[in-house]
N, C-alpha and C positions, 0 to 999 in steps of 0.2 A: 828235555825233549819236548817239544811245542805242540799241541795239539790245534792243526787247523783244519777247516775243510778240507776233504780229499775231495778239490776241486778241479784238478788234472783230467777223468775223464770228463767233466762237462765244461772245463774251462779252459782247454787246453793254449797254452803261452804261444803263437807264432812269433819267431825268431827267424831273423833273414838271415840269409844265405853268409857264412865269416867264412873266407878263407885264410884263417893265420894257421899255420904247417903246429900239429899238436904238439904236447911238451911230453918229455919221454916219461914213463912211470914206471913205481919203484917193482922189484918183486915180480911176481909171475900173475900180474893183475890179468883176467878174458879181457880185455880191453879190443875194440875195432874201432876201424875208421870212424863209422858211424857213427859211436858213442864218444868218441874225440871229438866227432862236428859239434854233436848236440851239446856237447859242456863246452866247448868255449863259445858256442851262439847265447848258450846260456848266460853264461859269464859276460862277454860284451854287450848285451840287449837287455840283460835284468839287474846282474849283482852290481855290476861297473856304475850302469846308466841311472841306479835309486840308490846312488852316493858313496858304496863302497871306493875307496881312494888308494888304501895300503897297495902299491906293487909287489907287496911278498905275498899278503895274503890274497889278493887276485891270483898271483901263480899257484899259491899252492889248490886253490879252488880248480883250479884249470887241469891239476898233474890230478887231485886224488879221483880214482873213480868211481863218483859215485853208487853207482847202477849193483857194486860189488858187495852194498852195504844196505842193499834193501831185499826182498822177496824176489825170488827168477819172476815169480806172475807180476810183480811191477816194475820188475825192470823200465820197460818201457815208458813207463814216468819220474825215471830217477830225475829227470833234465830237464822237470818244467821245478818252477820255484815252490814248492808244497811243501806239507810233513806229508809224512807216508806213515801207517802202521807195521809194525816189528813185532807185533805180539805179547802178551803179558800185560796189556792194558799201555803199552809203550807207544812213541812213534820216533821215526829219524827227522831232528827239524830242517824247515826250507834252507838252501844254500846262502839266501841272503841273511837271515839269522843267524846262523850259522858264521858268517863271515862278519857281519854286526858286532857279535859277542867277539870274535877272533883280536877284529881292528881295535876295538875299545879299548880290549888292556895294553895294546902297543906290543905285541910280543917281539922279543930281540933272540938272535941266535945262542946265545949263551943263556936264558933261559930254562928254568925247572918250573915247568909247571903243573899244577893238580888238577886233574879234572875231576867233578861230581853227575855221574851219571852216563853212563859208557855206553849204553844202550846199542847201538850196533858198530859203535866204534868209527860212524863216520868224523865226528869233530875230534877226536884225539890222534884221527890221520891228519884231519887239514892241520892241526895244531904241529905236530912230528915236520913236517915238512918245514917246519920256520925252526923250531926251539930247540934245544939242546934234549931235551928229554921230558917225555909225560908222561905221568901217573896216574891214573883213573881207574873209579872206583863205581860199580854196579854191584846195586842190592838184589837186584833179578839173578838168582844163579845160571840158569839155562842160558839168558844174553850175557852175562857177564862171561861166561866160558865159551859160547860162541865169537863174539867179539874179541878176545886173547887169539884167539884159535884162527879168525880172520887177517887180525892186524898182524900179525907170525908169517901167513900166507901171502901177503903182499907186502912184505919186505920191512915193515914197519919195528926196527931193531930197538930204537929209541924211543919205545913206549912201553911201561908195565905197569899191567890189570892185576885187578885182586877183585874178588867178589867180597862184599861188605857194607855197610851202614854209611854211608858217606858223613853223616851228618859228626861221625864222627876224626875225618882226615882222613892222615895216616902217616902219622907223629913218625914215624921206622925216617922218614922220608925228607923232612922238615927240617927247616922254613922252606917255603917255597917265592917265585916268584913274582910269581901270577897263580890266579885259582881261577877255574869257569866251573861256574856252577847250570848246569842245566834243567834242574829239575827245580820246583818251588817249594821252599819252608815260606813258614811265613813270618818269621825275622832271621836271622845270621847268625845261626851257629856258632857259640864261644868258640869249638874247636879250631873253626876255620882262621878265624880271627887269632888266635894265639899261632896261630901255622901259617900266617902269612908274613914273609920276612917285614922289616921297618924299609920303607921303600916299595914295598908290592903293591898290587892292583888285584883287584877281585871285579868279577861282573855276577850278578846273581840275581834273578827274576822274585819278589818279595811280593807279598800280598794277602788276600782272600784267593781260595781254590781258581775265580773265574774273574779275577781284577787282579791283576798284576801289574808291575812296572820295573824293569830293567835300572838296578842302583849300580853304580859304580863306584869301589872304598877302594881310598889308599890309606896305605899305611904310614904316620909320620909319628915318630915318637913315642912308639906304641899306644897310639889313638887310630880311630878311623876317621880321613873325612868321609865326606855322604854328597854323591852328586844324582841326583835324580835322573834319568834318561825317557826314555819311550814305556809307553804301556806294551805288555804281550800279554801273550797266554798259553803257560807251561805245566808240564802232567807235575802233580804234586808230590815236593820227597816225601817219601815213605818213610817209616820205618819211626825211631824214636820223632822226629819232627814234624810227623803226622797226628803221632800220640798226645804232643804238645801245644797242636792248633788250637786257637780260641774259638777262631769263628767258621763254623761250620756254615757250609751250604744250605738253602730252604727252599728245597724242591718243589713245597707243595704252593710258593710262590714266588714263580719265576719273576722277574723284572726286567726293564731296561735301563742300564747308569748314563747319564749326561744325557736321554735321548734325545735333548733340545738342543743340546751342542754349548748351554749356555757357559760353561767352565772347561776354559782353555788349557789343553796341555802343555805338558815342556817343550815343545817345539814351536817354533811362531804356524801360526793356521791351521792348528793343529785340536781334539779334542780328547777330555782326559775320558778315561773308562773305554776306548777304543782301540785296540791293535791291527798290527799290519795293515795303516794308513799308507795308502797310494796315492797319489795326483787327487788331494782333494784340499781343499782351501776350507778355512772355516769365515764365513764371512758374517760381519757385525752390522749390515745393514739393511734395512724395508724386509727384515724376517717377518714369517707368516704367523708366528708365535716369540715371545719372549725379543730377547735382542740379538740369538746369532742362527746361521743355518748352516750346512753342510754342502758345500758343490763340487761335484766332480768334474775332469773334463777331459777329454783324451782324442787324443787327434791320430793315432796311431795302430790300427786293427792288432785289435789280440789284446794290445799292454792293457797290465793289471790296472786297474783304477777303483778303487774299494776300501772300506773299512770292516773291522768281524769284530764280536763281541760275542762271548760266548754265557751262559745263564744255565744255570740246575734247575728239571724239570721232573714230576712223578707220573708217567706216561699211565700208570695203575690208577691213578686219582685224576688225571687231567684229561681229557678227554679233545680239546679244543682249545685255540690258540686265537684271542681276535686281537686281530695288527690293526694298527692305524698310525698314517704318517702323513703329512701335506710333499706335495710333491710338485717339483716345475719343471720344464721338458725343453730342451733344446736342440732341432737338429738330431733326434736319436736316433741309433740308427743297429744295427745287428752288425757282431763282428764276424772272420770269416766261418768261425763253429755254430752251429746249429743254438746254442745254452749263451753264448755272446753278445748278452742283450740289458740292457736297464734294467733291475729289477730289484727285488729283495728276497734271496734265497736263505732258505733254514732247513739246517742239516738235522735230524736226531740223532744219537749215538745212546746207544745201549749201555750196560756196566761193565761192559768188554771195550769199550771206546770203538766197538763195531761201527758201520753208520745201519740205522735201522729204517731209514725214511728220509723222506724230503719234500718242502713246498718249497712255493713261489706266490710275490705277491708280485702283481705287474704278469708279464713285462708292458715296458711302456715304450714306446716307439713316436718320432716326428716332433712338435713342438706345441706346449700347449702351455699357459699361465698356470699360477700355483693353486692347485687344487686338491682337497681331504681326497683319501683314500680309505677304505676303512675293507677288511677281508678277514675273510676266518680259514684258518688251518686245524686240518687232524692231527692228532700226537699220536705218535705210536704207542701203545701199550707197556712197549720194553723201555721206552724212552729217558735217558736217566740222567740227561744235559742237552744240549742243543747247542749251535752256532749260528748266528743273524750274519749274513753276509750282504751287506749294501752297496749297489755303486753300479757301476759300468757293465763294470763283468768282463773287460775284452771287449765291448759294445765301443761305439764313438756318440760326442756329443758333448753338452753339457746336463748334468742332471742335476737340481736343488733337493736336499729333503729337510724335514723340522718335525723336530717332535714326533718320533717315534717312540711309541708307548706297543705295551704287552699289556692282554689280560685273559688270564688264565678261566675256564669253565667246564 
């Protein structure tokens, strides 16, 4: 489950008007027109348009409803592209995540596949809706029995929960097809690996607590290969896989990875140490430090255009936060929300994954050559991680930045 910004009420996604007639859903889902519109504007304007391709998994995006799988108090943002919080330190991740992970393994209808981390049961509906049958498995007892309890209510036949250690499968069940792993170890579980048929596919989020990247293994011959994917940033497994982490977080100093953009990610334009990259190009020339820089550019009021990077911080010991970044300005301009502007927003969260605070460096507005920045932020006291949200915001324009550094006082 993905921990991002809950950037929804300050960022919220405009989506134009879809008339396509909704798609019927399973079970006795509260489902209204209105939350029909919102998912499939969502769907054509966000999941479709930032590369999702699969026609199954677009439909099954479009039937599950969301809104059923978060808090009644956020319903109202089940249908912009965010995680949202579920409680127990959890969240439900964005629809395009969500659909990311879906497409990768290729799922076919005749499928079994395992899921790791059930959390409120939205990704083992979108999954149900393609496959032959899911299994998923929550270590939270409270969501894992809510989520059984959910998916039962809206019709979801060909899915069964168990509360439990994922990190251990769930051999009863095995081989499986495909596995989605949702939550991050930080290497691959033997168990899964012995539980995945010769022929399966796995997707599973690997890393450090706050650097991660989406690996993709197939199975041949009882070997893994290893295809590297996109950087993210997902709530970490629990349980024995947490016990066996190497490298632990260093709160008491925060940092920035790649702030210079100078190592390129696995996607061409891309930079590694950064998730849920939007419309942003990494460019390799007349940078204002090193040899590359970051640009955003969006021509389109609302759409996302952004990179996050999330960092451990000791809100008890840190007191202050000074940012500095070189920055260049094009044409910028505010989107139609109030918060829809150039800038560089930073979230705090609490040891609850609460959000506990928030700055802003910027905003910047109109067009101006590339010029240092330098600002200081307060840290919350509770503070016990943080998220750097850079880019657009919903804003229009183009924006350069380089070299952004963090330093803690």
């Amino acid at each position: 489950m993905l921990v991002l910004t809950d950037f929804g009420k300050r960022f919220g996604i405009t989506l134009a008007v879809c008339l396509i007639a909704a798609l019927p859903l399973r079970g006795m889902a509260k489902d209204t027109p209105a939350f029909r519109q919102l998912r499939l504007k969502m769907v054509k304007n966000v999941v479709a348009r930032d590369g999702i391709t699969d026609e199954a998994v677009l439909s099954a995006i479009r039937a599950v409803p969301r809104h059923e799988f978060v808090r009644t108090s956020l319903q109202k943002l089940a249908y912009y592209d965010q995680a949202l919080p579920i409680g127990f330190k959890q969240t439900i991740s964005p629809p395009f995540v969500v659909s990311y992970m879906t497409q990768t393994i290729e799922p076919k209808p005749s499928d079994r596949v395992l899921e790791i981390g059930t959390g409120s049961g939205y990704q083992a509906a979108v999954l149900a809706e393609i496959v032959d049958h899911v299994y998923t498995i929550e270590i939270v007892e409270p969501l894992g029995k809510s989520a059984a309890r959910r998916l039962k209510r809206l019709g979801y036949d060909n899915v069964t929960a168990k509360v439990g250690d994922g990190y251990q499968g769930w051999e009863e069940y095995a081989p499986f097809d495909k596995i989605i792993v949702t939550c991050s170890p930080e290497d691959v579980p033997q168990k899964l690996i012995d539980q995945l048929r010769d022929g399966g596919k796995m997707i599973i989020p690997l890393g450090e607590r706050h650097q991660q990247v989406f690996y993709l293994f197939e199975k041949q011959e009882g070997e893994l290969v290893k295809q590297q994917l996109i950087p993210t940033l997902f709530v970490p497994m629990t349980g024995k896989a947490e016990d066996e982490r190497q490298v632990q977080p260093d709160p008491l100093h925060p940092r920035i990875v790649n702030g210079g953009f100078e190592e390129a990610g696995n996607e061409e334009g891309r930079a590694e140490g950064w998730h849920y990259q939007r419309q942003n190009q990494r460019i390799l020339v007349q940078a204002p430090e090193g040899k590359a820089y970051m640009q955003f550019q969006n021509d389109t009021p609302g759409r996302g255009s952004q990179i996050l990077q999330g960092f451990a911080i000791d809100g008890s010991e840190i007191s202050h936060l000074d940012i500095s970044l070189f920055v260049q300005l094009d044409a910028g301009r505010k989107g139609p929300l109030q918060y829809e502007l150039p800038a560089i927003y930073v979230y705090f969260y609490d040891q609850s994954r609460q959000v506990v605070g928030d700055a802003i460096v910027g905003p910047w507005t109109g067009t101006f050559p590339w010029k240092e920045v330098r600002e200081t932020v307060k840290v919350p006291r509770h503070a016990t991680e943080a998220i750097l949200r850079v880019g657009l915001n919903g804003g229009l324009g183009t924006l350069c930045v380089d070299d952004i550094r963090i330093a803690p006082r």
